[in-house]
N, C-alpha and C positions, 0 to 999 in steps of 0.2 A: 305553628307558634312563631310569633315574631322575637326575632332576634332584636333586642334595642341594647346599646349602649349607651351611658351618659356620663360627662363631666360637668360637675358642679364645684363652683369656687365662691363661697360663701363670706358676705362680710358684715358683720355686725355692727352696728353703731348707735352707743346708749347715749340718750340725753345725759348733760352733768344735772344732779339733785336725787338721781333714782339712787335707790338701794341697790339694786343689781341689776342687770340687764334680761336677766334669766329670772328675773320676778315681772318681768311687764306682758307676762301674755296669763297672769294668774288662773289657778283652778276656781270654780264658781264658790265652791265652799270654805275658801281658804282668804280674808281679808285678816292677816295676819296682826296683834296689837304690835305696833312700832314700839322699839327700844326707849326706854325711858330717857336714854340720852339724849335723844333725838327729839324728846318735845319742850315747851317753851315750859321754864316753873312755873306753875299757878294756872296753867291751862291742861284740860286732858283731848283736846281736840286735835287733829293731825292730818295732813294732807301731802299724796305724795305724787309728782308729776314725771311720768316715766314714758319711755317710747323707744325704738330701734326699727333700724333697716336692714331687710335682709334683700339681698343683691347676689346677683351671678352670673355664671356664663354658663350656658346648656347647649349640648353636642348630643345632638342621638341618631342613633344610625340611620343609613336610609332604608327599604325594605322595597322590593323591584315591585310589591305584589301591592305594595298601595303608598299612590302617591305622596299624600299626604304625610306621611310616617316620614318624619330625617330632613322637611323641606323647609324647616323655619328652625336652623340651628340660629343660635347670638345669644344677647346679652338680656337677661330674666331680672322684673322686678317681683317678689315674691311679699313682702310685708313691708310697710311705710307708715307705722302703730304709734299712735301717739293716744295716752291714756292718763287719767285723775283718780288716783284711790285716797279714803280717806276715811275720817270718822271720830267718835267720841270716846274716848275708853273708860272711861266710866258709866257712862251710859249701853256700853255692848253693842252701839252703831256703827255699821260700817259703809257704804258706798264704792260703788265702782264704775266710771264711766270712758269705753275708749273706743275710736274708730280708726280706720286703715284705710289709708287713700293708694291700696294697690290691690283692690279688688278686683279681681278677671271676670268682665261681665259680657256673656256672649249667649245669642239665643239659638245657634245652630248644631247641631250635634256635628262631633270631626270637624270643626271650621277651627284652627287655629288662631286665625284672624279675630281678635276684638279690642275691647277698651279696657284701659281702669279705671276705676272711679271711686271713689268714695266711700265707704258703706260704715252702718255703725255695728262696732261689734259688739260690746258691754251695756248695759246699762242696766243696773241693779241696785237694789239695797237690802241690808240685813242686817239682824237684832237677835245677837247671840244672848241665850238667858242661862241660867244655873253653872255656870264658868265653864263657857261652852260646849255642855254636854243636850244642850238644844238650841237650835237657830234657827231663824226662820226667814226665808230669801225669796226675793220676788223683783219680776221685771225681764230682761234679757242675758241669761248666760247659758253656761255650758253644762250639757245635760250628764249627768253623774251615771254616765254607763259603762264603758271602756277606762283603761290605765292609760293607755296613752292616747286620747281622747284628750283628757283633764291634766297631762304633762303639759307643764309649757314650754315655751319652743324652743329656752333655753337648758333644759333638762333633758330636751332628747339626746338618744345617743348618737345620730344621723344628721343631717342639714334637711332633713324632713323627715316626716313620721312613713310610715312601712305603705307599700301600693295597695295592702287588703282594705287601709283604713282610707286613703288617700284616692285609690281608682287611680284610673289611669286616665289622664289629661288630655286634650288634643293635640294632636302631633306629635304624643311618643308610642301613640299602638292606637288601636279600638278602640275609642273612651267610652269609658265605664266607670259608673260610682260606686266607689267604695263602704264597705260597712260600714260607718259612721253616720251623725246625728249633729253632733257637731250646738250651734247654741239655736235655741228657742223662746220663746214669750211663755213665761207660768210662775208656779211657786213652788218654794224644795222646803223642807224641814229635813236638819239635818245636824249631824256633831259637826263644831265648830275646828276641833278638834280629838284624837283618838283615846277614845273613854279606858282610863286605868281601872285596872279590879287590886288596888293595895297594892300590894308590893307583888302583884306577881307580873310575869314582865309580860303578861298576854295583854291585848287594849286591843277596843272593837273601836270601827267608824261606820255610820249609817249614811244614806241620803237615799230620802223618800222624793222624786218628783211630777207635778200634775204640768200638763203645758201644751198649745195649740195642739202641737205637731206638724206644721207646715212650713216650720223651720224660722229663721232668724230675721227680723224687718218685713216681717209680714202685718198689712195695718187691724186685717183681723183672721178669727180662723179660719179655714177652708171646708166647716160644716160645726155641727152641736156636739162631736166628741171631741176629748180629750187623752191625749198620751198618759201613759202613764210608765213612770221609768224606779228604779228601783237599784240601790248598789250598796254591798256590804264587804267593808274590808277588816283582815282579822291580822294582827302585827304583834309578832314575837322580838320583842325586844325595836331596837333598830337594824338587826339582822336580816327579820326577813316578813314579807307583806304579800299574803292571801286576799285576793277580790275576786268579785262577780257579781255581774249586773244584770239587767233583764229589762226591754223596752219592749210596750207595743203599742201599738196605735192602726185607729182608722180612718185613714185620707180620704177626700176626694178630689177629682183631679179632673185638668182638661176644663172648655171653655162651655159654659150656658148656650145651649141646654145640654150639650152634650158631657155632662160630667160621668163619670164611673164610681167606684171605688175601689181602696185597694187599704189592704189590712199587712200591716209589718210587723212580727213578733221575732225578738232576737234576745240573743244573749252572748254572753263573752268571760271569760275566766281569766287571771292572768297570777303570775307569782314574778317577786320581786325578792332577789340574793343580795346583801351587802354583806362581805364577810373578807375579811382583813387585806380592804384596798380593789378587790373583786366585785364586779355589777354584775349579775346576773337578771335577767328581765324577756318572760315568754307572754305570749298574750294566745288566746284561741277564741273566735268569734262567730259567729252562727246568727243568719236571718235568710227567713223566710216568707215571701212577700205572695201574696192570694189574690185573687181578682174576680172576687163574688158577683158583679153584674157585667163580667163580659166573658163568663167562662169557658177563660183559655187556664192554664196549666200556671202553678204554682211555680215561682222563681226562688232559686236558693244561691246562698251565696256565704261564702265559705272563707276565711281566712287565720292562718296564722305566721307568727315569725317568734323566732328567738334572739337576741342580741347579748353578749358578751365585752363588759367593756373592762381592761386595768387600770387602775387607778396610782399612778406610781405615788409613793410616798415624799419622794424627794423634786418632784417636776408639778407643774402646774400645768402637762399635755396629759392627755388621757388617750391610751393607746387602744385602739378596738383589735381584737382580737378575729372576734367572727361573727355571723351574721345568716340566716337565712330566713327569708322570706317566701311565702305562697300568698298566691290568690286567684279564688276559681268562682269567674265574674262571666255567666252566660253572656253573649252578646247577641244571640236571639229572643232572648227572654222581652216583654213591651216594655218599654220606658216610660 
């Protein structure tokens, strides 16, 4: 097991106009109506221009057994987001369009070494109907599988989301991709927001979605199936929030003629505590990947972490408490 160490020193910086800096990496289902203060009288249309950098310096140890590991410590650009949400509120229209010019685009497995560039991440619209108890979204975003998946990057509790979901990168161990999915090309129907039943304090959220599966800026799909993804969250008050999702899909992969296939079924559970100033937040995630025309052996890939954060009453720092994370990511499994 590689021993890695890291520092990370993170810095945030939001355009002036957004609403918060921790709303610019929005959930796919979530184009929230703006504050009536906030629009012009006699117009219901709104548009909001938000963006942030995250920046650092990363240290990771060296490992004698591979060189690679600890040889490229310095200074990390991580996200450089700039994004347009917007829409009609009376009409139930909303939009979202944003890309990051700190993409890490590198075609070598373990090579440290590569570019950023540009890439688009959003681009979507959707037409919430019955007061958001149905919407309907289509275009590119983020697929409603995982909780902290659909966090954005100002709500996590970390300067990044947990290695299960994240993998592990080159040049801080074996890289290896993490559970995640992350955003794709399709359509979701889904609650706009979480459906009350009267006065009781129980409320459900859905989100049904169909889409390539070959991931994000792809110009078309990688064969005639489609993903299909699936997440239901159940919320007891604003105390406490039950989810679990379920994706699968069947790829093909590799270059003409020589394509294969390979089949992803996963799922993932998570629970969410808010209870007087206390964040509690577990996730547990499962996928298992098949390779029906080159039959080698089933790849499984397993993770979860818990996080614990206070929330002091009197301070605007939020003090983490604890933390543990796994992730059991074969590195012999084919890629």
């Amino acid at each position: 097991m590689l021993r890695i160490g890291r520092i990370l020193i993170f810095s945030l910086i939001s355009l002036p106009g957004t609403l918060l800096w921790a709303q610019s990496d929005q959930n796919p289902e979530q184009i929230e109506d703006q504050d009536a203060a906030d629009l012009d009288e006699g117009s219901a249309w709104w548009a909001d221009l938000y963006g942030y950098v995250r920046a650092g310096f990363e240290h990771v140890q060296h490992d004698s057994d591979y060189l690679y590991v600890g040889a490229n410590n310095g200074f990390v650009l991580h996200n450089a987001r700039l994004g347009l949400s917007g829409g009609n509120v009376g009409w139930g229209l909303g939009f979202q369009i944003s890309v990051d010019g700190a993409e890490d685009v590198r075609e070598n497995i373990n090579n440290p070494q590569g570019d950023l560039d540009v890439r688009l991440r959003d681009a979507f619209v959707r037409e919430d109907l019955f007061e958001g108890m149905l919407g309907l979204q289509m275009g590119q975003f983020k697929l409603p599988f995982s909780a902290e998946e659909l966090m954005s990057t100002g709500d996590l509790m970390f300067v990044s989301r947990a290695v299960g979901l994240s993998g592990v990168p080159a040049g801080r161990g074996i890289e290896q991709e993490g559970v995640v999915f992350d955003r794709d090309l399709g359509m979701m129907l889904s609650s706009g927001q979480p459906i009350s039943f009267g006065s009781s304090p129980l409320a459900l959220g859905y989100y049904i979605a169909v889409s390539n599966g070959n991931g994000a800026n792809e110009f078309l799909n990688d064969n005639n199936q489609l993903a299909l993804t699936g997440r239901l969250e159940l919320y007891l008050s604003e105390m406490l929030r039950l989810g679990g999702g379920v994706h699968t899909t069947e790829r093909t992969v590799g270059e003409q003629p020589n394509h294969h296939d390979e089949k992803d079924f996963a799922y993932s559970v998570d629970l969410l505590v808010n209870w007087s100033g206390l964040e509690l937040f577990g996730q547990y995630t499962s996928m298992v990947t098949s390779y029906p025309t080159m039959g080698t052996s089933d790849r499984e890939q397993m993770a979860y972490h818990v996080g614990r954060v206070r929330h002091p009453r009197d301070a605007t720092l939020n003090v983490v408490h604890a933390i543990h994370s796994i992730a059991r990511l074969p590195s012999d499994a084919p890629k």
